[in-house]
N, C-alpha and C positions, 0 to 999 in steps of 0.2 A: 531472587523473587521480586523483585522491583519493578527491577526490568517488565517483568511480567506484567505486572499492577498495572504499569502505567500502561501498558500496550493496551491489553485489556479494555482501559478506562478511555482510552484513545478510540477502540473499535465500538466501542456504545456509543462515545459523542460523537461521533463523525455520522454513522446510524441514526442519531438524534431519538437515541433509544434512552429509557430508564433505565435505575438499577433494580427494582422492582420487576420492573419484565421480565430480565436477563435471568432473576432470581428463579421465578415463576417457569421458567422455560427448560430448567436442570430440575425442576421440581424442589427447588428448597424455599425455605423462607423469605418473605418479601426483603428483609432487610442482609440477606447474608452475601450479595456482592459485591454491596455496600461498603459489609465489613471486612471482607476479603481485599478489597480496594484501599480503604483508607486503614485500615488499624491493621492490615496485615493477618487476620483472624479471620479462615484458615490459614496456615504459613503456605499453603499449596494446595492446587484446584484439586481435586478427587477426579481420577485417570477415564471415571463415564463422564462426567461434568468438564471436564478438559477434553473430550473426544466431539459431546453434544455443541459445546460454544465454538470451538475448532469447525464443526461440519458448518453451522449456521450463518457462523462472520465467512466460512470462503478463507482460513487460513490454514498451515500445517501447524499440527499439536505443537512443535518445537516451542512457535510464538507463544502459549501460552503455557511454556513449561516442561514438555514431552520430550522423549528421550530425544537424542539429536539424529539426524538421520545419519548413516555406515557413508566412511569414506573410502570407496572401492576403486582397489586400483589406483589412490591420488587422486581421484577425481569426487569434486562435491556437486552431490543432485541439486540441480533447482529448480522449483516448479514450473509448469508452464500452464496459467491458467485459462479454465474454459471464458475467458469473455475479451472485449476488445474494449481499446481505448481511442477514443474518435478522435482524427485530425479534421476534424468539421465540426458539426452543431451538434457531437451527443449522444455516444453511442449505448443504449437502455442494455445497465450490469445484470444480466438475469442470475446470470450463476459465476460462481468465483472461486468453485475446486478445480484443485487439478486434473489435467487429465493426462496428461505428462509429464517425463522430465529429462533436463538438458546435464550433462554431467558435465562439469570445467574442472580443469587442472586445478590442484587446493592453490599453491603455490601461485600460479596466473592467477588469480581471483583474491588470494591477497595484497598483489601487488593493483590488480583494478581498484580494490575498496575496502576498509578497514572494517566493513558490516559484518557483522556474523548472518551466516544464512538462512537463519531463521524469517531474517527481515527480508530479504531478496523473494524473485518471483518475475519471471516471464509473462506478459502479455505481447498482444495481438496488435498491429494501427491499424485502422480504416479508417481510410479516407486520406486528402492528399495537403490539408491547411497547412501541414507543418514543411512540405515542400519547399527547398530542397534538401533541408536536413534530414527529415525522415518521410519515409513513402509509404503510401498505402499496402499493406501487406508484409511489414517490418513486423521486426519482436524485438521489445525493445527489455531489458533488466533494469525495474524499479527498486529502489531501494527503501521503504517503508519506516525506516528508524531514521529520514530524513527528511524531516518535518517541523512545523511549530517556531520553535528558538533558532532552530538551523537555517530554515528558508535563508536563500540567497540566491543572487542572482542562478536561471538554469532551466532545464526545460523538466516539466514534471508532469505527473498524471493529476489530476483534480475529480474531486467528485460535483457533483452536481445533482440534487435531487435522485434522482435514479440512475442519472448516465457519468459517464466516463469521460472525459476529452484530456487529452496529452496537448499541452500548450506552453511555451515560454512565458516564465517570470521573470522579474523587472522589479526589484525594489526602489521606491521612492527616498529620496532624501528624508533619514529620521527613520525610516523604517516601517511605519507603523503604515500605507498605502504602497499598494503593489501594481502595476500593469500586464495585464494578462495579454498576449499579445500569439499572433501566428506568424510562422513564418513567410507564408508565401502571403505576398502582398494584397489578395484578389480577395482575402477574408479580412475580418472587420478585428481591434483590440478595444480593450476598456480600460482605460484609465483610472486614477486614483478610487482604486479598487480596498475595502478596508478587509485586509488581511486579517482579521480575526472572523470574516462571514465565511473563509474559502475553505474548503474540507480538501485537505491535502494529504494524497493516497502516498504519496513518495517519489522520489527523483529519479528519473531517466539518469543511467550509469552508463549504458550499452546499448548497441541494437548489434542486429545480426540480417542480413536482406539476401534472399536470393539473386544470385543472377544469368 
């Protein structure tokens, strides 16, 4: 259930949500996600309160505790969500359920990443900044439990106010400034960027491209 807490605590601040709100939104008390966050009190969300915060943040129940999804056949579902992540200036998250999903070998998929799949999830690129690594109309597999302490060098989705952009990171000497940068030369990077302002959705593991 930790695990849990912190994700949890991860998807309101990155939201730059309270806990007050969150509380208010499952209909319980101002103070009970609070407690549910830091003192562990409830030990586990209540299955409409874990169904409600699941629909609103745009993730699958698992994340926040729910049974795990059936692995059918050797293969594990992973979601494919309704929104895109801009290789340009910023593509506006309207929505972030799924509306599909991609089944992978258990076996291949432990050997790609040590994530449980709770944290994984398919998105959309648009746009072409990240050219020629990845191209407009990719699907790329974010990894969401890789974040924070983790960042390291790599290419990842970012939040930004309202939008999405998938861009490579760059840590600076010491750690604490990052370079946010594109790949195709024609777009612009930023420099000693302070890595505690950047809301970091999770790291590009895969993509997958028609051809």
């Amino acid at each position: 259930m930790e695990q849990v807490r912190e994700e949890l605590d991860r998807l309101i601040q990155q939201r730059r949500l309270g806990y007050s709100s969150i509380s208010r939104l499952i209909g319980r008390n101002s103070s009970y996600i609070q407690q549910f966050i830091k003192r562990g009190s409830p030990r586990r969300l209540d299955d409409n309160d874990r169904r409600t915060l699941a629909s609103f943040f745009g993730v699958d129940e698992q994340v926040l505790g729910g049974p795990p999804l059936p692995v059918r056949d050797g293969l594990v579902e992973i979601p494919v969500l309704d929104v895109d992540a801009s290789a340009g200036f910023g593509a506006i998250a309207e929505s972030e359920t799924a509306h599909t999903r991609f089944g992978f070998d258990e076996r291949w998929l432990k050997r790609l990443t040590p994530a449980k799949s709770p944290s994984l999830s398919i998105i959309h690129v648009l746009g072409d900044s990240m050219e020629p690594t990845l191209s407009d109309g990719d699907e790329v597999m974010v990894d969401a439990s890789d974040h924070g302490s983790r960042l390291r060098d790599g290419i990842y989705v970012l939040r930004a106010d309202d939008a999405l952009v998938v861009k490579r990171v760059t840590l600076k000497p010491g750690g604490r400034k990052i370079t946010i940068s594109s790949d195709n030369p024609a777009y612009p990077s930023w420099d000693d960027v302070d890595r505690s302002g950047i809301q970091v959705v999770g790291r590009v593991i895969w993509f997958g491209r028609a051809i």
